[in-house]
LUMVODO-145125 format. One line per field, with one value per residue (C-alpha): chain; residue number from 1; y, x, z. Coordinates in nm, 4 decimals. Each point is the difference from the previous one (the first is absolute). Last residue first. Layout:
! LUMVODO-145125
cadena	A,...;
num	NUM,...;
c2	Y,...;
c1	X,...;
c3	Z,...;
***
This chain:
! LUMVODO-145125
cadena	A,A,A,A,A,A,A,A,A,A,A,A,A,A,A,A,A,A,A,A,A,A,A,A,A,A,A,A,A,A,A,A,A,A,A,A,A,A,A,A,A,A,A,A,A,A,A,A,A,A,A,A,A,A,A,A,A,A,A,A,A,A,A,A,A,A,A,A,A,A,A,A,A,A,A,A,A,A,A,A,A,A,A,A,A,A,A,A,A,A,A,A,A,A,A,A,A,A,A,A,A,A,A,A,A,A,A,A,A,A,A,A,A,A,A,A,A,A,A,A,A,A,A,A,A,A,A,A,A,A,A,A,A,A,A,A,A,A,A,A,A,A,A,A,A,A,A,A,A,A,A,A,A,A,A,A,A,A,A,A,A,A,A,A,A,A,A,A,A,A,A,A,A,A,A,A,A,A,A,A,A,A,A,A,A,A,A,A,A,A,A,A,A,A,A,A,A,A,A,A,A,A,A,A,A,A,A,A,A,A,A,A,A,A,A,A,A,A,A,A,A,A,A,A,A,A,A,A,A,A,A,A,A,A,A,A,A,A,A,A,A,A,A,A,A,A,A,A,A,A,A,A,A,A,A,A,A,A,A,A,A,A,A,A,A,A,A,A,A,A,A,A,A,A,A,A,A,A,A,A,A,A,A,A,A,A,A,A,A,A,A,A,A,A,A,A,A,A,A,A,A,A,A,A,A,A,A,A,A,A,A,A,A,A,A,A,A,A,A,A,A,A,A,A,A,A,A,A,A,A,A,A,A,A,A,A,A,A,A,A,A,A,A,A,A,A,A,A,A,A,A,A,A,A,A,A,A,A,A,A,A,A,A,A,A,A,A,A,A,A,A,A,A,A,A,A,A,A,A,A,A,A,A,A,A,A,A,A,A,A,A,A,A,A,A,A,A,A,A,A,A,A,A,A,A,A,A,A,A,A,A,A,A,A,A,A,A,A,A,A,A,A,A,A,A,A,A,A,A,A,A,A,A,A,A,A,A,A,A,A,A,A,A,A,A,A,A,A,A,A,A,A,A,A,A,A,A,A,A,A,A,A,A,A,A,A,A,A,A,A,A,A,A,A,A,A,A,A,A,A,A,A,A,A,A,A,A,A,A,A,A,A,A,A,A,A,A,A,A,A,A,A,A,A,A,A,A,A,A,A,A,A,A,A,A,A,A,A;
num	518,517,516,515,514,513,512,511,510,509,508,507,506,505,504,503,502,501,500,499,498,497,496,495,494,493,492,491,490,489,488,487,486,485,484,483,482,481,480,479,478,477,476,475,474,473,472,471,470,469,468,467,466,465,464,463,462,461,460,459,458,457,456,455,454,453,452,451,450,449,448,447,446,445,444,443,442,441,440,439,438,437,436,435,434,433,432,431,430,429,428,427,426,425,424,423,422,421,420,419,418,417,416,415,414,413,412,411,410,409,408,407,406,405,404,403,402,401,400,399,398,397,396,395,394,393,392,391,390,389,388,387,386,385,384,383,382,381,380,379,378,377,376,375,374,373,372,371,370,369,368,367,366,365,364,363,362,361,360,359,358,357,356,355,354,353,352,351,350,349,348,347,346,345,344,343,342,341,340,339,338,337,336,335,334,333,332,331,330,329,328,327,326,325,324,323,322,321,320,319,318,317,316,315,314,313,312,311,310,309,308,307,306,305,304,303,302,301,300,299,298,297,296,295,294,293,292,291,290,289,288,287,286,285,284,283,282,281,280,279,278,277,276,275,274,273,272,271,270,269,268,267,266,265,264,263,262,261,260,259,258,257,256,255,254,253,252,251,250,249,248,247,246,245,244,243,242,241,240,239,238,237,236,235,234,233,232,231,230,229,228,227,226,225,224,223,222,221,220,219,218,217,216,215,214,213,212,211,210,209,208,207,206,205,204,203,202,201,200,199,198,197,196,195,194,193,192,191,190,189,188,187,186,185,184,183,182,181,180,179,178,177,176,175,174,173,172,171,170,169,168,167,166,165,164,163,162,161,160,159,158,157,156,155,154,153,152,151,150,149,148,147,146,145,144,143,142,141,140,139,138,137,136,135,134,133,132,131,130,129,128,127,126,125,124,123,122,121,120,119,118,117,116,115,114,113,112,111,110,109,108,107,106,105,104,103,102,101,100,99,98,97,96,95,94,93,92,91,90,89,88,87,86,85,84,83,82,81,80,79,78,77,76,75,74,73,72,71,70,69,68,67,66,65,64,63,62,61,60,59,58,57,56,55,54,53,52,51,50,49,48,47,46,45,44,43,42,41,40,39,38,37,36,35,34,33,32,31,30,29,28,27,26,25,24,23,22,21,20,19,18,17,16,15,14,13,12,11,10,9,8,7,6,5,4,3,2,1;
c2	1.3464,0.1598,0.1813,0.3246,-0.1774,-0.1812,0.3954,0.1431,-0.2498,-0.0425,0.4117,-0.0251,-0.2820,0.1782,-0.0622,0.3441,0.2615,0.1631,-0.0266,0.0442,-0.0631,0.0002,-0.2478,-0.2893,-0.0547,0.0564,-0.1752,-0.0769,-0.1594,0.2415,0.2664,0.3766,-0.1072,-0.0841,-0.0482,0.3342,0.2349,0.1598,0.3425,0.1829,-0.2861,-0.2517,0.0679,0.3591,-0.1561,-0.0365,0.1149,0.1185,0.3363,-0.0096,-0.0974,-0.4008,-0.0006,-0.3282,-0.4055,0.0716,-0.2021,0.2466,-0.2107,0.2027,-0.1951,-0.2580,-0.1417,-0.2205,-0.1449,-0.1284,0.2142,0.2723,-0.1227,0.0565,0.3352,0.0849,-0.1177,-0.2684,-0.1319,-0.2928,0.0068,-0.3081,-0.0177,0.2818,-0.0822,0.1839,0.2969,0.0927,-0.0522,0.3536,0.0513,0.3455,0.1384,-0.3336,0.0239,0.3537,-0.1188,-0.3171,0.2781,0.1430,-0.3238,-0.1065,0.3198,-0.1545,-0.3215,0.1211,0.2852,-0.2961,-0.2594,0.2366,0.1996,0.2155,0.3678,0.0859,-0.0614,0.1280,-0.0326,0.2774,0.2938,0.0076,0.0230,-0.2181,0.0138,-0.0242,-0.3764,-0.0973,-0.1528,0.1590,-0.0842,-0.0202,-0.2734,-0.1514,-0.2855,-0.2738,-0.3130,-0.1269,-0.3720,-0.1652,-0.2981,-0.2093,-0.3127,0.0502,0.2894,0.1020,-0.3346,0.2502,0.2225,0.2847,0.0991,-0.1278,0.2091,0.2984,0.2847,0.3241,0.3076,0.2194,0.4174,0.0597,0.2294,0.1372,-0.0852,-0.1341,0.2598,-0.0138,0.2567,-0.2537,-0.1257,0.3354,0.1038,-0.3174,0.0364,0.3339,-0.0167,-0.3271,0.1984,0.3151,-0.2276,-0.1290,-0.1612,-0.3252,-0.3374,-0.2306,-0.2947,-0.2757,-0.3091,0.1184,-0.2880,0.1002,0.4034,0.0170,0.2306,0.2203,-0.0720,-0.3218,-0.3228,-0.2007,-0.3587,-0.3000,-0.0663,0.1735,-0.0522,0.3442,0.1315,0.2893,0.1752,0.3359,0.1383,0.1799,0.3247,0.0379,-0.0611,0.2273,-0.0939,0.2342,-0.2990,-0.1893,0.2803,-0.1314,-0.3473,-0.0803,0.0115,-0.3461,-0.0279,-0.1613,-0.1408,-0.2357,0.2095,0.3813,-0.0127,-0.2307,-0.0159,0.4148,-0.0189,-0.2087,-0.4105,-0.1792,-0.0717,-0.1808,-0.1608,-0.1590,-0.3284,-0.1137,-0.1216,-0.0823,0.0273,-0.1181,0.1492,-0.0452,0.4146,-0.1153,0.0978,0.0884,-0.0421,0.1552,0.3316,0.1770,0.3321,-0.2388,-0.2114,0.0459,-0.2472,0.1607,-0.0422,-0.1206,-0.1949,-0.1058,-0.4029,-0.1045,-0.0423,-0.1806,-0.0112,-0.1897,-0.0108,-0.2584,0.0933,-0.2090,0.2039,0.3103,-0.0855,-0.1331,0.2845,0.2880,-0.2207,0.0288,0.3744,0.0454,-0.2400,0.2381,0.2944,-0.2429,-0.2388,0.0853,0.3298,0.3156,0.2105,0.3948,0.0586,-0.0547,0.2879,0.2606,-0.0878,0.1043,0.2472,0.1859,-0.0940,0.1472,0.3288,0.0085,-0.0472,0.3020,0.2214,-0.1601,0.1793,0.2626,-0.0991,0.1860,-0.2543,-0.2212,-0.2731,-0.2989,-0.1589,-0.1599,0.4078,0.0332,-0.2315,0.2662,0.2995,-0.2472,-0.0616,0.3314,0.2583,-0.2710,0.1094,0.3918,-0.0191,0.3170,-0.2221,0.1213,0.2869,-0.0955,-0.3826,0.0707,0.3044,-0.1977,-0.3085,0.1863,0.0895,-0.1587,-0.1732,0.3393,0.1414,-0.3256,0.0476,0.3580,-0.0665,-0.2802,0.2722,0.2686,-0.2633,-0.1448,-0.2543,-0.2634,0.0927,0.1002,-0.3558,-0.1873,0.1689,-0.0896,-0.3836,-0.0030,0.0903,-0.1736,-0.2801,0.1665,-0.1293,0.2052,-0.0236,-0.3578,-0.1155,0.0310,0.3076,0.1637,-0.2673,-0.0046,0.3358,-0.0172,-0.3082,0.0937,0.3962,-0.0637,-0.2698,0.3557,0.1953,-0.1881,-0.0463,0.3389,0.1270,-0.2666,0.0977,0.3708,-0.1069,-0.1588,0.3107,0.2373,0.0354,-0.1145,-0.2878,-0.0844,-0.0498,-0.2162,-0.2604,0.0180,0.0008,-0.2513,-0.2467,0.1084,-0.0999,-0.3215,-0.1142,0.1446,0.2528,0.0666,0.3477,0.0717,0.2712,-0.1897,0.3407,-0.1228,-0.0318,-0.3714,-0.0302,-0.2822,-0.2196,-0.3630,-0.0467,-0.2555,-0.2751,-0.1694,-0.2971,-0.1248,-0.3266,-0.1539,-0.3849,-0.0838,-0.0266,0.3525,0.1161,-0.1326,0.1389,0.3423,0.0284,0.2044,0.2383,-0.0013,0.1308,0.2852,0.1508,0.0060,-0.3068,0.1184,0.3959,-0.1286,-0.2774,0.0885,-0.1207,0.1098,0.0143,-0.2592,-0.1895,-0.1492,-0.3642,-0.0791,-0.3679,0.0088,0.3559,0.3059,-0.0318,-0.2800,0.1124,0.1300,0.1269,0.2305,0.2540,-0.1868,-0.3021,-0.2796,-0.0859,-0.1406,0.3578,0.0566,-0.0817,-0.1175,-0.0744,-0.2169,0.0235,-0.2372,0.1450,-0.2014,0.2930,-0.0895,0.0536,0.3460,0.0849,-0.1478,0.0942,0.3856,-0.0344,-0.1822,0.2998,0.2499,-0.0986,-0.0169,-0.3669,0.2552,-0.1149,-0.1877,-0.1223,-0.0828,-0.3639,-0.1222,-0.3016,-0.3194;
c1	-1.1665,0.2916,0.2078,-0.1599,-0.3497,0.0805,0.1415,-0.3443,-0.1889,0.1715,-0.0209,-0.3407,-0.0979,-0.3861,0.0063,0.0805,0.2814,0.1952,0.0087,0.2760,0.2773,-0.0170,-0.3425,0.2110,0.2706,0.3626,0.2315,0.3403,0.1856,0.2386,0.0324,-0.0795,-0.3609,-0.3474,-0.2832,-0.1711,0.2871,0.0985,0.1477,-0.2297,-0.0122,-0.2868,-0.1518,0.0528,-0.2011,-0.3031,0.0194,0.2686,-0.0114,-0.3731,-0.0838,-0.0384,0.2099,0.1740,-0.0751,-0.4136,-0.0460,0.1902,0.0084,0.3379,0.1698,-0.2525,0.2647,0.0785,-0.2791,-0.1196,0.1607,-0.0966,-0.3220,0.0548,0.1703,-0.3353,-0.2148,-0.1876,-0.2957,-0.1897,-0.3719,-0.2718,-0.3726,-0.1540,-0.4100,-0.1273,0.2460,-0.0524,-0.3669,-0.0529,0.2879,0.0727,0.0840,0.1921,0.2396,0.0660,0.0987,0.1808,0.2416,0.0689,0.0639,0.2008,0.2430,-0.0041,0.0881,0.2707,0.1325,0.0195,0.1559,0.2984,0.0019,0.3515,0.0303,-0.2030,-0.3709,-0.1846,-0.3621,-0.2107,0.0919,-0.2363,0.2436,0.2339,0.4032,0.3282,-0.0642,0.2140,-0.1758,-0.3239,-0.3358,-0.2026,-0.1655,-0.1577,-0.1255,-0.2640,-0.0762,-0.3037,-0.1378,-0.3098,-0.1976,-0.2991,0.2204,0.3384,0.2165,0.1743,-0.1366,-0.3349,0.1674,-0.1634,-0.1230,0.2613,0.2429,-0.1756,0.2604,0.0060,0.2250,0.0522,0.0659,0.1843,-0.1874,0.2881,0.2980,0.2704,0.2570,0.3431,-0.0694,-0.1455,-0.2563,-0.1604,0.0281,-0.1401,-0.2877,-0.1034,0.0023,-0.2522,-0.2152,0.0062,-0.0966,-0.3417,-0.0632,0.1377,-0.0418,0.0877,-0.2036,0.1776,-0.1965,-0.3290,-0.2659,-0.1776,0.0728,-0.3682,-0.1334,0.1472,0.1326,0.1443,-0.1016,0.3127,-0.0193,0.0114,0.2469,0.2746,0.3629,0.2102,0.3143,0.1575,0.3005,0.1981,0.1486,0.3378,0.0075,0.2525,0.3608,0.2934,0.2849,0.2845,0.2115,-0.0789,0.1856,0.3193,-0.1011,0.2927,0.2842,-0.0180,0.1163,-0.3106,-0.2081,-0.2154,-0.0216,0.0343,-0.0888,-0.2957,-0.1603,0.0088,-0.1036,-0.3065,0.0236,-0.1578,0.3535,0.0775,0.3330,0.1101,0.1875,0.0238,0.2423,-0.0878,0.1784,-0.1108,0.1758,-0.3039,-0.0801,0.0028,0.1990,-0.1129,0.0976,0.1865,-0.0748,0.2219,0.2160,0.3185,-0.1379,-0.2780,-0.1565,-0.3310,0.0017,-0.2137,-0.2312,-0.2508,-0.1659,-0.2280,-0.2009,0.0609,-0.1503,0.0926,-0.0299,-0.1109,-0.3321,-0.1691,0.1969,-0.1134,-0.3489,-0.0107,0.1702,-0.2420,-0.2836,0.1576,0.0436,-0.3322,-0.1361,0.1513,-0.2649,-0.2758,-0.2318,-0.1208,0.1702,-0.1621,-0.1408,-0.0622,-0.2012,0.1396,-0.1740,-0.1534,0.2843,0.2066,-0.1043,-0.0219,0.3305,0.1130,-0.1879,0.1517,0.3662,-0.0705,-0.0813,0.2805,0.2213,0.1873,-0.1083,-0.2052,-0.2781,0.2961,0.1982,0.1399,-0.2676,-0.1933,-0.0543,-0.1498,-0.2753,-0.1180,-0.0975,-0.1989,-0.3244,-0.0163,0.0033,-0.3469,-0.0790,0.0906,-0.2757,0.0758,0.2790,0.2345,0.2349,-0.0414,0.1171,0.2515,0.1861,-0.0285,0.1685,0.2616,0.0787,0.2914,-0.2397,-0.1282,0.3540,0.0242,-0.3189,0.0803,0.3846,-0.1899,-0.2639,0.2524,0.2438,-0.2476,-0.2393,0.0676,0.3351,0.1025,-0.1519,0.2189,0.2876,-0.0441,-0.1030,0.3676,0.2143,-0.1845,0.1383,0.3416,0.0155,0.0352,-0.3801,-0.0026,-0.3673,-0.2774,-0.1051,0.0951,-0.1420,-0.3074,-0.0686,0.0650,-0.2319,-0.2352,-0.0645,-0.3819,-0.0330,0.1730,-0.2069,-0.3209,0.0679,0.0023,-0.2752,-0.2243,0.0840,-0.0678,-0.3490,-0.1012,0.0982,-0.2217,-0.2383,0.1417,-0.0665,-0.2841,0.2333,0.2958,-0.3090,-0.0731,0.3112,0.1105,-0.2950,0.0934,0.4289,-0.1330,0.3368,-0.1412,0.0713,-0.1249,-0.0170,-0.1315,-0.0960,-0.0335,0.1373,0.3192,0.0467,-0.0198,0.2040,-0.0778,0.2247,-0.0334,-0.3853,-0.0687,0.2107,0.2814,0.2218,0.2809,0.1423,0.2989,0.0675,0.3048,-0.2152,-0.0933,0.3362,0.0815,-0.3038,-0.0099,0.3906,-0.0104,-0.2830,0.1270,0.3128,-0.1545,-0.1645,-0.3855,-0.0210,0.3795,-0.1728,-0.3045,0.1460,-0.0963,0.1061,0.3483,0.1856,-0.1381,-0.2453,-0.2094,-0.1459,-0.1957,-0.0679,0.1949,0.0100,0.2266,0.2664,-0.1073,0.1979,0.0523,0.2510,0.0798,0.2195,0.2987,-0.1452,0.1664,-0.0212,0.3501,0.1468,0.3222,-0.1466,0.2266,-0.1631,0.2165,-0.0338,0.0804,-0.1300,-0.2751,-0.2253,-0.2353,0.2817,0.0174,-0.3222,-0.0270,0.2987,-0.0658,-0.3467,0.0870,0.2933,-0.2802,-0.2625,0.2270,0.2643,0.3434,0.3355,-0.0361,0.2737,0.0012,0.1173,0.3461,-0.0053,-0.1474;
c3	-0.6069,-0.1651,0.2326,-0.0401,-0.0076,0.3697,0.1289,-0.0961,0.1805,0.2979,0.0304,-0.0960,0.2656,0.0915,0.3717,0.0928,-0.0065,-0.2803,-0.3565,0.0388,0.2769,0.3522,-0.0104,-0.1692,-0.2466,-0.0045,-0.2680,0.0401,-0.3429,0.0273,0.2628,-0.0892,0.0916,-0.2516,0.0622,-0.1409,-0.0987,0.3929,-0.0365,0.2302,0.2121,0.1023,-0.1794,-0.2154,-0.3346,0.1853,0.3637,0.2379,-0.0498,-0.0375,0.3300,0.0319,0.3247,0.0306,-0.0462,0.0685,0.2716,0.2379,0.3678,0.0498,-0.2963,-0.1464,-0.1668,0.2880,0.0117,0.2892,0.2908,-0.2074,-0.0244,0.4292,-0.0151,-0.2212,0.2720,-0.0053,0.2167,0.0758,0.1167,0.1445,0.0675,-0.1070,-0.0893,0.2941,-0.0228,-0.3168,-0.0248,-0.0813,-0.2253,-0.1333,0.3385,0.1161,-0.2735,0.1053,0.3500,-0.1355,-0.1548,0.2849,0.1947,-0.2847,0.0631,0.3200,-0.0697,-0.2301,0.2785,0.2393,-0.2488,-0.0315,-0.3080,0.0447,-0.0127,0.1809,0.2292,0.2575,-0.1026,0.0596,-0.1559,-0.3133,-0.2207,0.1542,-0.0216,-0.1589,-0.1245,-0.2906,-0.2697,0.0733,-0.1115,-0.2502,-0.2308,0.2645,-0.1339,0.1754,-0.0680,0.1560,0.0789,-0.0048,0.1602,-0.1384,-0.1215,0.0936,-0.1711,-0.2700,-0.2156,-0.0454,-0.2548,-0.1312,0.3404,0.1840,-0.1907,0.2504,-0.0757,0.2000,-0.1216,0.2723,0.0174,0.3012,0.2547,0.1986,-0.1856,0.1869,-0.0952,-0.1662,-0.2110,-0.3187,0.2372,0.0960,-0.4041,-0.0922,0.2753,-0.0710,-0.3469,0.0149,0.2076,-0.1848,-0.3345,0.2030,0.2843,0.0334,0.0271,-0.2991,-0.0765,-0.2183,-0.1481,0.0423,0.0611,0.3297,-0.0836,-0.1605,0.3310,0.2316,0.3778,-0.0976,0.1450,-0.0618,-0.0451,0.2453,0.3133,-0.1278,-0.0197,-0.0404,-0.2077,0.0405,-0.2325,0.0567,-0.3568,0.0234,-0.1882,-0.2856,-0.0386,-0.1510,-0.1881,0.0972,0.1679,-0.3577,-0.2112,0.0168,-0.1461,-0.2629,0.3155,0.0460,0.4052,0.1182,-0.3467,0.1904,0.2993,-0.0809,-0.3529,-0.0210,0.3296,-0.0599,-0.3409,0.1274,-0.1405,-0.2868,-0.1174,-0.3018,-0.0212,-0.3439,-0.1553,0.3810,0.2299,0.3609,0.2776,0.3636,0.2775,0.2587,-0.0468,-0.3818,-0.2722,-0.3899,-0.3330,-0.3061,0.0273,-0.2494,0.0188,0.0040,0.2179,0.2428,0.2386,0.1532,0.3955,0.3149,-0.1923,0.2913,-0.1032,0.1974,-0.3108,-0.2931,-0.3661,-0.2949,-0.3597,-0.1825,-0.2200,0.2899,0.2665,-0.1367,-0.0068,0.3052,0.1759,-0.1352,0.0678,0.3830,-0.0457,-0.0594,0.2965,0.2109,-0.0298,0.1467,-0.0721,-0.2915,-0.0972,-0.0021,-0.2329,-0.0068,-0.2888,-0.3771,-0.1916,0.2949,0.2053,-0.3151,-0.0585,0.2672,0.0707,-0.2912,0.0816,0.3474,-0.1250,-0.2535,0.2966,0.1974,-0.2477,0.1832,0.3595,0.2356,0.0240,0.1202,-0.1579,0.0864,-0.3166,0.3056,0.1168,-0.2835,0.0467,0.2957,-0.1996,-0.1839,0.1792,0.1713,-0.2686,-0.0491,0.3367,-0.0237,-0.3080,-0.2391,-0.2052,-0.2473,0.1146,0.3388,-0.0853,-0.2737,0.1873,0.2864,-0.1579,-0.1488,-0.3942,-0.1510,-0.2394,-0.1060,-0.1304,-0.1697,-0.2197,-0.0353,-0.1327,-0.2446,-0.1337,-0.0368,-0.1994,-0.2148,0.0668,-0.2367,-0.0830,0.3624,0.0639,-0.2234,0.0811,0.3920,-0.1464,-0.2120,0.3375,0.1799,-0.2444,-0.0010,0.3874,0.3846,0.0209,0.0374,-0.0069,0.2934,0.1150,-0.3863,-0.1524,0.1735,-0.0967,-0.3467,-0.0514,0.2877,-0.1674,-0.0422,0.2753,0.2199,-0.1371,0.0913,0.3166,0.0426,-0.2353,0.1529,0.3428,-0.0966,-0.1308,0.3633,0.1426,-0.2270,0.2874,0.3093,0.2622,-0.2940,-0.2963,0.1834,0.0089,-0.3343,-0.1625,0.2363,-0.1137,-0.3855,0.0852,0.1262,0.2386,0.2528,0.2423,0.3161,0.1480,0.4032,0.2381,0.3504,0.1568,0.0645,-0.4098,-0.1162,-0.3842,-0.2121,-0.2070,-0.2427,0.0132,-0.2911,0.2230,-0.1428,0.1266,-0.1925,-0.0406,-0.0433,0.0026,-0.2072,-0.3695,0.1271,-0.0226,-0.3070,-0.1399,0.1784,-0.1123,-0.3466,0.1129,0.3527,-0.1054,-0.2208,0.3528,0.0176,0.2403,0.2073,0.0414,0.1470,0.2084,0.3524,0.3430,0.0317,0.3513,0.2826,-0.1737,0.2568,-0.0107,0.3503,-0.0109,0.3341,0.2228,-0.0346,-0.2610,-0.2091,-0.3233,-0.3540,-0.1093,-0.3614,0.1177,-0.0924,-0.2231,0.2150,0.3391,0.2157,-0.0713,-0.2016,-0.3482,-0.2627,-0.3341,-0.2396,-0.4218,-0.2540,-0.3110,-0.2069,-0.1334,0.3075,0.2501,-0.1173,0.0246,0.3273,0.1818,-0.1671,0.1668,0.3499,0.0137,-0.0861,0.2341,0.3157,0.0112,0.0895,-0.1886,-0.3423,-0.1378,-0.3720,-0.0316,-0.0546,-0.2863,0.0843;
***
């Protein structure tokens, strides 16, 4: 057997490039340093038996309408994975009981976004609607390599077809932020409501250059795809992921912490393990932070000066409860929503980023509530329930409370977690009125404890860095960075640090696999 592609890291995009690559016959070896494969995708009985909690990712929006599931949902599914959909992927719950649902029936939303506000319901449709409009451009901009003459040709293209005033506009309005979008478009402060939050699972904030366009696409494509789960848990995707490449013979192993990259003469020829294992390989592909990259793997290799200056986002917090039936929620039509966020309105969400992103627990954090129970009935026993909850802000580095009541900084200890959970739990319990008849069990992570996890989740940031706009698109992670590629031979990076950025849609994987010929 000739030396295989290694494979360092077992996230979406590393169990993508394995795959594709695999598939075209090239000997390839995943090396995952934890005991679980799929990085943040785990799934686990964390507070009571039969319970099945996904710990990080739950959804799979962005992996179903991503080109690598179009070329692996066959393979994949021939190795056992499933998806679970229901026809309400997001609402938002206000304190007030105010509530949004969306559908995936772009009419029924129409119609329903029509009488919170007049002319509302037609905005959606002019949103959503743009963005299926522009899809093929979009998409490849979010999604392809940017750094490439064939971006080069689609930019061309479109000046031609639009003309240079037209294209600089079109741009110039998909920088715009999220408030500017939201109070610019929308009279109803409760549909302002159901999206200002989604952007804050782009690592973004209403604030942001761009999350305006991010909120659109979302939009759309919750309103397209919905927000599916996987049955039986997040983890079974990385175990399809395994089967398949095994059976096209490749091989995966975990336990397994690369402590170094092997370079010769300007080429990485292999890697080293923390046990003193080497391993030669044909190429190294990293699905690894700049920072894991350059100042462990790489220590001493002068090529990644600019990692110490790479800057990471928020951390997330995580909880996770066992319930003793469903959730009675304080407004009606939630029963089968796949993710409920709580919050007030865009001021809300801004408040809570902005608390988070000083150092601050944030006062009234803005909370994303999934119920995969709901579309998935093998979460939990029969007639029982469980919660996952993400809280998509809060501080990396503790230098305080907002509300001045929990003593806490700079470290997460398990008392400022718990709580921090308390607080939350409060909330919960305002929105649920059986809450605290039907809770029977909680667990609780703080982003020092993902951390603790992954370790690429640096500072409990889920997003692999700050997704500002200086280190977005073509500038991430660097400003010099050309997609995958490093100043080292035959080392690749991949994963959330680089582009197309975070989630569970593999483009990075993806991208890399076609450059080398899968």
């Amino acid at each position: 057997m000739s030396a295989p592609h290694l494979i360092i890291g077992s996230g979406i995009n590393a169990l993508v490039a394995a795959a594709l690559l695999s598939r075209k016959g090239e000997p390839v070896l995943v090396l995952e340093r934890s005991a679980h494969l799929g990085g943040c995708m785990r799934t686990e009985e964390i507070t009571l038996p039969g319970y099945r909690h996904d710990v990080m990712a739950a959804t799979f929006v962005l992996f179903l309408t991503s080109p690598a599931y179009g070329e692996l949902a066959e393979d994949l599914g021939r190795h056992g994975l499933e998806f679970c959909h229901t026809a309400h992927p997001t609402a938002v719950l206000r304190p007030g009981g105010q509530s949004a649902v969306l559908t995936m029936d772009r009419a029924a939303n129409v119609a329903a976004f029509e009488k919170l506000a007049s002319g509302d319901g037609r905005q959606h449709e002019a949103d959503v609607g743009g963005i299926e409009a522009d899809a093929g451009f979009l998409f490849a901009l979010l999604g392809n390599p940017l750094w490439s003459f064939k971006m080069a040709r689609l930019v061309a293209g479109q000046a031609w077809k639009r003309g240079l005033n037209e294209l600089k506009a079109w741009f110039g309005a998909a920088l715009q932020p999220a408030r500017g979008w939201l109070e610019g478009s929308y009279s109803s402060p409760t549909l302002q409501a159901l999206w200002a939050p989604w952007v804050l699972h782009t690592g973004l904030t209403p604030e942001s250059t761009y999350s305006g366009q991010m909120g659109r696409v979302i939009a759309f494509a919750l309103e397209a795809a919905g927000a599916p789960v996987a049955k039986g848990g997040s983890g079974s995707v990385p175990e399809a992921f395994r089967k398949l490449i095994e059976e096209k013979g490749g091989a995966v192993r975990t336990g397994v912490d690369v402590s170094r990259i092997l370079v010769e003469d300007g080429k990485a020829v292999g890697i080293e393990t923390s046990e003193g294992e080497t391993i030669r390989g044909r190429s190294v592909i990293a699905s690894v932070t700049p920072t894991q990259l350059y100042e462990r793997l790489l220590e001493g290799n002068d090529s990644g000066k600019s990692a110490s200056k790479y800057r990471y986002g928020r951390g997330n917090f995580q909880l996770h409860y066992a319930l003793d039936g469903d959730p009675d929620w304080i407004a009606e039509g939630l029963e089968d929503v796949a993710l409920i966020h709580l919050a007030d309105g865009i001021d809300s969400v801004s408040k809570s980023a902005n608390e988070a992103e000083r150092g601050l627990l944030p006062e009234t954090p803005t909370i994303c509530v999934g119920q995969p129970h709901r579309l998935d009935p093998s979460r939990a026993p029969e007639g029982k329930g469980i919660l996952w909850l993400q809280i998509p802000d809060a501080p990396r580095i503790i230098k305080g409370d907002a509300a001045g009541e929990i003593e806490a900084g700079p470290e997460w200890t398990e008392a400022v977690s718990e709580a921090f959970a308390d607080r939350i739990e409060a909330v919960l319990r305002r929105h649920i009125r059986n809450f605290d008849r039907i809770k029977l069990a909680r667990k609780a992570y703080s982003p020092a404890d993902l951390n603790a996890i992954n370790i690429n989740l640096v500072g409990g940031d889920p997003y692999g860095g700050a997704c500002t706009i200086d280190q977005f698109f073509i500038w991430r992670p660097f400003a010099h960075s050309s997609n995958s590629a490093t100043d080292i031979r035959n080392l690749h990076m991949i994963g959330a640090s680089t582009h197309p950025g975070p989630g569970l849609g593999g483009g990075s994987g993806y991208n890399l696999a076609k450059r080398m010929g899968a």
